[in-house]
Each structure stands twice: as structure tokens, then as C-alpha cells.
N, C-alpha and C positions, 0 to 999 in steps of 0.2 A: 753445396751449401753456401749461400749467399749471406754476408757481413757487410751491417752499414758503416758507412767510413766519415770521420768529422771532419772533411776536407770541403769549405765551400770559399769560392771569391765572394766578396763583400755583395756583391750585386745579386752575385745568385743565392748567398744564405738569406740576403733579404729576400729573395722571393720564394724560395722555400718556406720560410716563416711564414709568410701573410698567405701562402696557397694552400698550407696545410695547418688547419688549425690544434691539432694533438699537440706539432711539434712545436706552436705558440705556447698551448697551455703548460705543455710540461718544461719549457727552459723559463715562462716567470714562476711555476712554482720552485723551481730549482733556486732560481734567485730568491723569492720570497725564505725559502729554507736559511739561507747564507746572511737573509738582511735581519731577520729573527733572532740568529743565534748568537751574532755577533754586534747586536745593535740596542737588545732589548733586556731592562734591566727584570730582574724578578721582583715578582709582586710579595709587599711583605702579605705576613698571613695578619689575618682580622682577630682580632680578640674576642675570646665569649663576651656574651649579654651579661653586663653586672660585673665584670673585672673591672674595669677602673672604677664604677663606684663602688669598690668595698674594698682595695686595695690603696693600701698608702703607697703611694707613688716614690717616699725616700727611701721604699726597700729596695725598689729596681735598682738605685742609683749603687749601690752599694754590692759588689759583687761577691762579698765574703758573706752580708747578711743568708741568714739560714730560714726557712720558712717552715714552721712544723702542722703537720696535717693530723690534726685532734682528734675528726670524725669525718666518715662519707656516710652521709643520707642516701638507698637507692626508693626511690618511685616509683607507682607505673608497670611494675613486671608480675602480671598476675599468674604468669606460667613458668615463663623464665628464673631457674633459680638463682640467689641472688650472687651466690660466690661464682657463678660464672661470670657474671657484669667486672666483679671483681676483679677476676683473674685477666681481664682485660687491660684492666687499669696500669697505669705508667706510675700512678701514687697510693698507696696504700694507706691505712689507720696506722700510724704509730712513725711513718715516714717522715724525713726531713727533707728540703729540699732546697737548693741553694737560689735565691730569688731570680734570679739570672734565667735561668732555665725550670723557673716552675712553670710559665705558661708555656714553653715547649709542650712539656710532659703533660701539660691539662690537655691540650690542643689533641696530641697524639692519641690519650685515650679514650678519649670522643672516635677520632677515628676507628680504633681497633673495636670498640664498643660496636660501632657502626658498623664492622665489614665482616660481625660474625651473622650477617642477614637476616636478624632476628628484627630488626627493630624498623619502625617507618622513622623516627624522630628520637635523636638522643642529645640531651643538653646536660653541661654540666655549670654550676655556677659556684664559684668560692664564696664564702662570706667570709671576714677576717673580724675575728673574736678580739685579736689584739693584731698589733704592727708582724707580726713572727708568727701567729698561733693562727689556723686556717679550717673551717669545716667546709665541708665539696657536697655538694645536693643535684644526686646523679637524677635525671625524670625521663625514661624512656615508654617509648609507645608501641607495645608491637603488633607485627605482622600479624593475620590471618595465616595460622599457620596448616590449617587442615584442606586437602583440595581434593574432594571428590567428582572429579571435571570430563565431562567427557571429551575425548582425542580427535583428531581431523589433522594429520600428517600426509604429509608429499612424500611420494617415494622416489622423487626425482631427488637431487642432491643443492637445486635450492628452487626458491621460487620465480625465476627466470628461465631457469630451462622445464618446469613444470608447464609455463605458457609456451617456451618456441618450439620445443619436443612433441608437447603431449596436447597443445592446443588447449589446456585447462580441462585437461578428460579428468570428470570425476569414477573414472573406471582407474584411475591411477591413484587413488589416496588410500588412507589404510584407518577405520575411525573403530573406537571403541570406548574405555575408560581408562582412566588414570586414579588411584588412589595418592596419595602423599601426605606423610606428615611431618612436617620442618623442625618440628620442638616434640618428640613425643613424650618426652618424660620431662621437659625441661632444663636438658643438660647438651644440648643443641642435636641431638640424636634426628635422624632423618629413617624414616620408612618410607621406601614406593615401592608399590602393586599397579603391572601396567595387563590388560589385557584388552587385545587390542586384534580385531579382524579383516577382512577385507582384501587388497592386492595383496597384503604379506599378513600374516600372525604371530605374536608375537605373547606368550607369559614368562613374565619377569617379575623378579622381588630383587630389592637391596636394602640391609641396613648399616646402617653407618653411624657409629660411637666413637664421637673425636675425643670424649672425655670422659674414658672407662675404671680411672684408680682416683686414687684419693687426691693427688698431688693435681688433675687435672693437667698430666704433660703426655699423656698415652692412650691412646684409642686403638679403633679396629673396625674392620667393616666388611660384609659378607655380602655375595652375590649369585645367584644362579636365574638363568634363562633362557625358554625355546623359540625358536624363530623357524618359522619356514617363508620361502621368498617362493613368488609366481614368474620371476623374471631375475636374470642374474648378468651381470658386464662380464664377457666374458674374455677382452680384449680392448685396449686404444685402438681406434681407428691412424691413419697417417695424418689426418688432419685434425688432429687429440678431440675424436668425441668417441664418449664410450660408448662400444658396443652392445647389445643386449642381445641374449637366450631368453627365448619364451617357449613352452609348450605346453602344453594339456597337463592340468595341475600343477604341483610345485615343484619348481626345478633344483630348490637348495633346501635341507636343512641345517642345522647347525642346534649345539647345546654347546653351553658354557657355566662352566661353576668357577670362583673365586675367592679369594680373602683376605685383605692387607692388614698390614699393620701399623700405628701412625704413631711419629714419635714431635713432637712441638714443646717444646722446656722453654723456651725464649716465646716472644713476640710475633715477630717476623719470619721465621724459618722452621721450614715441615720439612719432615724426611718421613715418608712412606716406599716400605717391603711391600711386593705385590705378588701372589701365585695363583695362576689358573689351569685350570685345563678348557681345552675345546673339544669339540669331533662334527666333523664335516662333513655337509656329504652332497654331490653336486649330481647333477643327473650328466649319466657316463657320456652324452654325447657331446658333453666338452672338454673332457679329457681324451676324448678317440679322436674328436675331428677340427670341432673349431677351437682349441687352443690347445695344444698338448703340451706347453709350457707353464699351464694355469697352475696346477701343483711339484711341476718340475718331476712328476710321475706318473704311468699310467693308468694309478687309480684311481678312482670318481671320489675317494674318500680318504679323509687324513685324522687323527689324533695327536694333537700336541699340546704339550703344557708350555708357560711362557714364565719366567720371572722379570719383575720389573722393579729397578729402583729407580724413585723421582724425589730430588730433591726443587726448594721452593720456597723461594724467597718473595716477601709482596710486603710493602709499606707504603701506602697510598692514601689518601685523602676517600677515596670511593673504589674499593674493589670491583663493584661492576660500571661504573663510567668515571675510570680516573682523572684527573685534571692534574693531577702533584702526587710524583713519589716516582718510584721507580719499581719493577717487576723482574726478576727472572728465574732460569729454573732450566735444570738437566732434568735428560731423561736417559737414562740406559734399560736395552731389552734387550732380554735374548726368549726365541722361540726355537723350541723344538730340543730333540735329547743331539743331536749331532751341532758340527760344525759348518758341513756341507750338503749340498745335494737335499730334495724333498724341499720340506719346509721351513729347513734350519735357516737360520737369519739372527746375526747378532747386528744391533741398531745403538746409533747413538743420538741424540738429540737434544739442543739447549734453542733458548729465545733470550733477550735480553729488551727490556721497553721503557725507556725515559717519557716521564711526563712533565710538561716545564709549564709553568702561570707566569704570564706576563704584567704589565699593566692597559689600562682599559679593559677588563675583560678578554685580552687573547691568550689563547691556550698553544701549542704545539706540542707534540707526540713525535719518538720517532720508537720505531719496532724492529728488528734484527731474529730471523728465528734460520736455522742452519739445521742439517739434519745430514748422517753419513749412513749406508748400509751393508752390511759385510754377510758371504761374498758376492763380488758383483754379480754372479751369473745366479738373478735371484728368479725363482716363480715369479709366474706376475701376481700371484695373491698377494706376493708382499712388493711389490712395486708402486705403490703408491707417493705422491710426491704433490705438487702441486695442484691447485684444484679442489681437493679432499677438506674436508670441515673447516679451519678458519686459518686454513695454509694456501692463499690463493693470492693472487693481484687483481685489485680493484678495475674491473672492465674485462677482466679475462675470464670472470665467472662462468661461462658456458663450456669451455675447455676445460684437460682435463693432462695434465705430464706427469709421465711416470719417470722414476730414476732410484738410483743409486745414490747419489749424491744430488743433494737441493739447498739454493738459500733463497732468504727472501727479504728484505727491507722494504718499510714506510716510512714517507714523513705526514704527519698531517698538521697542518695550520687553520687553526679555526677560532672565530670568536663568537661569544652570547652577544646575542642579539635581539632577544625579549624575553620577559619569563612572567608570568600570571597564574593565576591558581581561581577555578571554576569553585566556587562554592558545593557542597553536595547536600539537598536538597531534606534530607534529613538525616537522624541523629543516630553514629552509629559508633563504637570503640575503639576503631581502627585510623579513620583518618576524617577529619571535618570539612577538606576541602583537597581537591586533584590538581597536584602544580602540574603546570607547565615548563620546560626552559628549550630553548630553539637554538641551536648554535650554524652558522654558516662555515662552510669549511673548505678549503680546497689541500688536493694532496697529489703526490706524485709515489709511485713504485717500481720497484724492481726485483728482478729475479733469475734463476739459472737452475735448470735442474741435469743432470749428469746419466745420462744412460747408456747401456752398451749400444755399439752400431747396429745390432741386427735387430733391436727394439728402437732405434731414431724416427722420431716425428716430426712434424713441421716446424714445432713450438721447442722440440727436444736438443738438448747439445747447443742454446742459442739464449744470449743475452736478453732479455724480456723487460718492457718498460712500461709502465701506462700512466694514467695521471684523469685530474676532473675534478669536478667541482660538486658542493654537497651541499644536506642539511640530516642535521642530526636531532631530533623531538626527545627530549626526555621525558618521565612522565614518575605516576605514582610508584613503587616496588622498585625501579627503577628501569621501567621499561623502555626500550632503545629503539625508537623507530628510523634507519636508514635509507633518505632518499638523495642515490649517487647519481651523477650524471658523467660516466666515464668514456675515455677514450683510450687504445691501446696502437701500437706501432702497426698494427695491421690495416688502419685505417676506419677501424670498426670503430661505432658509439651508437649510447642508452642508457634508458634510465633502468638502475637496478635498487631492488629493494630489499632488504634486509630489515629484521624486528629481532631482539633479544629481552630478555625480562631477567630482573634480580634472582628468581628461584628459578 
């Protein structure tokens, strides 16, 4: 196993720098992290439209002054009911509020208004009756909440290795429809209906009721669905790409039923109970031959149930593209009725993510997410680590590390750097014009993931770095289109693409 070493004479670390350029970009982002955090003051926040004209400004001065909130006017919510806007809110009808920290709390309930995905537009505006006495006129606009859309999925594991794998074979996608609906009753309840054909099938339902009693601090939400796969990873390769089983029809079923239960009394912090069961079933010639450690037993087929507690903390400015606040959150699972052997697998896992506003329009981000899996001599069904859904390092996206043990840190540093909005051509309830906003970005990562010796990769057991330069498109719902241009310790660089959306 070969380790790089930070040992260079001055002559030669300069020509290592200017001869490899990864290891240029990733020591000025390192610096750029260091000149940011230590150099750059935060941005105060911007006041609503119409607070200083309708506030007397000798209430600020005055830190005992008390500000009493008379009335809220809500707007705008012709689905949405209204004591949910409410239950958002940081100030209520009948509230006082010490002048000091009243535009705190306006500012924040705007936010929290904003991050329950209901709304394209939420404004709140004080009007002051007297110097003390306050009415608040909530005007929100919502989303299109019904999507009867049809599907076009990759069943590769992102849209990079869709093209270097599979050459863009559209024998490898899976299309069908999608049902959903983000507000069904008005009480932010979500129903999806997916069914879906093609390389793999798939019928699934879930609903989900964040606010099932009267007090609006307790919910619930149900799930069940069948999948069958034409192709299944049936092991890492030594050089972390996974491998794949195909044969004649479908090599994997699987069904899953579910239920949680969600408990939120505060603002900021979820605590969700989770129980499922599964049953597996893989075609036997990958537990006889090419993996006989896939379920850490010889048979093609497993049942197990999982409980999961996740706790979840989020105070942000924008839940899906934050700029300010902070995020984090545990996860504890355990799978299966044992402790060892088979399927058993007890898991622990947190993230922790700072978002910081600078001045001029610069942002930075750093992200922290750590994961541990007990015991180590796990199946590889539950080997999963690096790689896997939004647990990867930027530039390493086409690999794939399995472990035991994983961390993984970012920093990103990025500024807006234009932002426009296209008119839309005609007149509709939802929105009058499609913003734009463009940020530039450069960032650097790392990572480590832990596996036993007789599962060691090239990637596995080894400090992991990469770094690149970006831009990041926001857009209407808050659609995230990412285009990175990274580089990794291997020498490898590309441009990789990533798209996320609000719902």
C-alpha cells in the first residue's frame, strides 16, 4: 500500500505544483478556505420590504422597548391551510416581542414559512398601528402541487457513469409515470404513486402526514413497494467499480413495507421512529458463485425487518440551496433480529453542515458526514460507504468504496455572479417570471473509508482528496443544476453533472 508523503525541497515542491495541476488547485483552495474563514466578516441580513418605513426607528434604540403583535393577515394560500403558515411563524396574534429581536423573528419565519416547500414566494410586511402596536401581512404564492409526470431514470448510479459505462444506452433507463401530491389536503401531507417499467419495475405508494393531531407537533407516514432489477452489483471490483449480474429476466426481487412516526414541537428539530420489513430474493447464482459473502449466507434470499431512529436538526435561510444556517442530524439503524452473522448490521451515522454569507455576495459551506458499522465482518449488502447517493467526493463520482467505517468532509467557496429572471409569456397562478441566479464556485474534499483486509481496494484503507472548480444555476422550485469540473489524486479530471429540484 503506497502513502503520499509532504516532504518536498523548495525547488522540487515548486515543480510539483506547476507540473500537476490538481495539486495547484487543491492547496489554493485550501488557502482560499483559511483566507475566508479568518478574514471575512458576515454579511448582516437585509431587512423586509416596508420595515423601516413603517417602523419608528426609536423603538430599536431602546432594548427594554416591547413591540406587541395585534394581528397577522395571511394571503395567497388558496390550498394551504392557514394555521399551518401559522404554526411556522416565530410571532403569533396576541405575542410581544422585545424590539431588539423583533426583526430576528420576522426574518426567521419567513424562512421556516419558506422551507415547508409549499410556497414559490413568501413575504411578510409589518405595518405599525402605533410606536409598540404591530399588524404582520403574511402574502404567499404556492407551488403546483399535483405532478402527474411521466419518469425517465438512469439506472446507473449517476449521470456520468450512465455515459462512460453504458455509452448513453437507452436499453439502460427505466420510464414510466410518477403520481404526486405535495399538499393533498392542505396540511402539507404528500402522496406518491410511482409505476414505473423498463430495465427495472417498480410499484410503489407513500404517504406522509407531518401534521396528524390538533396541536400540529405529530405526524406519520406509510410506505410499501415492489421492485424487480434486470441487473444487480454483485461485488467492488479492486479498482472500486461495481460489478454487475445480468441474465435472462430479472435477477433481484425485493418488497418493502414501512411506517414512521414523526414527532416536531419546536421549529428546528424532527425526531422520527422508523419500522420496516423487506424480503429479498436474488437469483442463486450470486450467492453459489460470484459472491458468496453478498448475504453472508448461502441463500438467494433473506427477510429482515430494520428500526430506525433519525434525529434532525435544520435552520437555514433555504432548505434546498442554503446560503446561512446550519444543518445536522444522527441516524441510528439496526437491521435484522440478531446481532451477528446474515444480515445483522447495527449502523450509526451523523453529518454536521455550516453555511456562512460573507460580504459582496460570497458564500462558503463546509459539510462533515461520518458513518460507523457494526460488526465488521459485514455482508457486502450492507457494505456500502462511499460513492452511494450524496455520500461521494466531488471527481470521484464514477468509483465506488465500500467499508465499515467512512468520513467525508467539504469545503465549498462560491460567489453570485448574476441573477435575471426571463419573463413567462403568459398569465398563470403560480409564478410570472423564471429567476435565474448563477454562482461560481471552487471547492476542495476529502475522505477515508475503513474496510476489512480481505475486501481492500485501491481507493479502500486510503486517505482520499479531490478539489475543482464549478457553477452552480439556480432556477424556479429551486432547481440545482451542477456543472463541476473536478480533479482527484489520481490524476483523473471532468466535467460532471448533477441536477436536483425543490420537490
Amino acid at each position: 500500500m503506497k502513502f503520499f508523503a509532504l516532504k518536498y525541497t523548495p525547488g522540487k515542491y515548486l515543480k510539483t505544483l506547476f507540473l500537476n495541476p490538481f495539486h495547484s488547485l487543491f492547496i489554493i483552495s485550501v488557502i482560499l478556505v483559511f483566507v475566508c474563514i479568518f478574514s471575512t466578516k458576515t454579511q448582516a441580513q437585509r431587512l423586509p420590504v416596508g420595515f423601516y418605513d413603517e417602523i419608528d426607528k426609536k423603538v430599536l434604540v431602546d432594548s427594554s422597548a416591547k413591540i406587541f403583535i395585534s394581528s397577522i393577515k395571511i394571503t395567497g394560500n388558496k390550498k394551504t391551510k392557514k394555521y399551518l403558515i401559522e404554526r411556522e411563524m416565530r410571532l403569533k396574534t396576541g405575542d410581544s416581542s422585545f424590539a431588539t429581536s423583533f426583526h430576528e423573528r420576522l426574518t426567521r419565519s419567513q424562512e421556516l414559512i419558506y422551507n415547508t416547500n409549499l410556497f414559490t414566494e413568501v413575504t411578510l410586511v409589518p405595518f405599525f398601528n402605533t410606536a409598540t402596536d404591530v399588524s404582520i401581512n403574511v402574502t404567499v404564492k404556492e407551488k403546483w402541487y399535483i405532478y402527474p409526470t411521466p419518469q425517465f431514470q438512469l439506472v446507473d448510479r449517476n449521470f456520468n457513469e450512465w455515459l462512460n459505462l453504458s455509452n448513453g444506452s437507452l436499453d439502460r433507463v427505466i420510464y414510466g409515470a410518477k403520481f404526486a401530491h405535495y399538499n393533498l389536503s392542505g396540511r402539507r401531507d404528500q402522496l406518491r404513486i410511482y409505476l414505473l417499467n423498463g430495465y427495472a419495475r417498480n410499484l410503489s405508494f407513500s404517504y406522509t402526514a407531518p401534521y396528524s393531531n390538533k396541536t400540529l407537533t405529530e405526524g406519520f407516514s406509510v410506505a410499501a413497494g415492489y421492485t424487480q432489477n434486470r441487473e444487480i452489483t454483485y461485488k467492488t471490483s479492486s479498482e472500486n467499480l461495481p460489478l454487475r449480474y445480468q441474465n435472462d429476466g430479472f435477477v433481484r426481487n425485493s418488497f418493502t413495507i414501512s411506517a414512521s412516526y414523526i414527532m416536531r414541537k419546536g421549529y428546528y428539530r424532527k425526531h422520527i421512529f422508523s419500522i420496516s420489513y423487506s424480503n429479498l430474493n436474488v437469483d442463486d447464482s450470486i450467492t453459489n458463485f460470484y459472491n458468496k459473502a453478498y448475504f453472508n449466507t448461502p441463500k438467494n434470499y433473506v427477510g429482515y425487518p430494520e428500526a430506525v431512529y433519525t434525529y434532525q436538526y435544520s435552520n437555514t435561510n433555504n432548505i434546498n440551496y442554503p446560503l446561512k444556517g446550519k444543518i445536522y442530524s444522527l441516524i441510528i439503524l439496526k437491521r435484522g433480529f440478531g446481532f451477528t452473522g446474515g444480515i445483522n448490521m447495527l449502523s450509526i451515522e451523523g453529518d454536521y453542515n455550516k453555511f456562512m454569507p460573507h460580504n459582496n455576495n460570497w458564500y462558503s459551506s463546509f459539510k462533515g458526514h461520518a458513518k460507523i458499522k457494526a460488526p465488521f465482518n459485514l455482508a457486502f449488502y450492507n457494505q456500502r460507504a462511499l460513492g452511494y447517493s450524496d455520500f461521494y467526493l466531488r471527481g470521484l463520482e464514477n468509483y465506488v468504496i465500500d467499508g465499515v467505517a467512512s468520513f467525508m468532509a467539504n469545503y465549498t467557496l462560491k460567489k453570485k455572479i448574476i441573477s435575471f429572471n426571463i419573463p413567462i409569456p403568459f398569465k398563470n397562478s403560480i409564478a410570472s417570471v423564471i429567476p435565474f441566479s448563477i454562482f461560481a464556485k471552487t471547492y476542495t474534499d476529502m475522505g477515508y473509508s475503513y474496510n476489512k483486509p480481505a475486501f481492500e481496494t485501491r481507493l479502500g484503507n486510503r486517505f482520499l482528496y479531490s478539489g475543482g472548480l464549478g457553477l452552480d444555476i439556480l432556477s424556479l422550485y429551486d432547481i440545482n443544476l451542477r456543472l463541476e469540473y473536478s480533479f482527484n489524486q489520481l490524476g483523473e479530471k471532468g466535467l460532471f453533472l448533477h441536477a436536483k429540484g425543490g420537490f
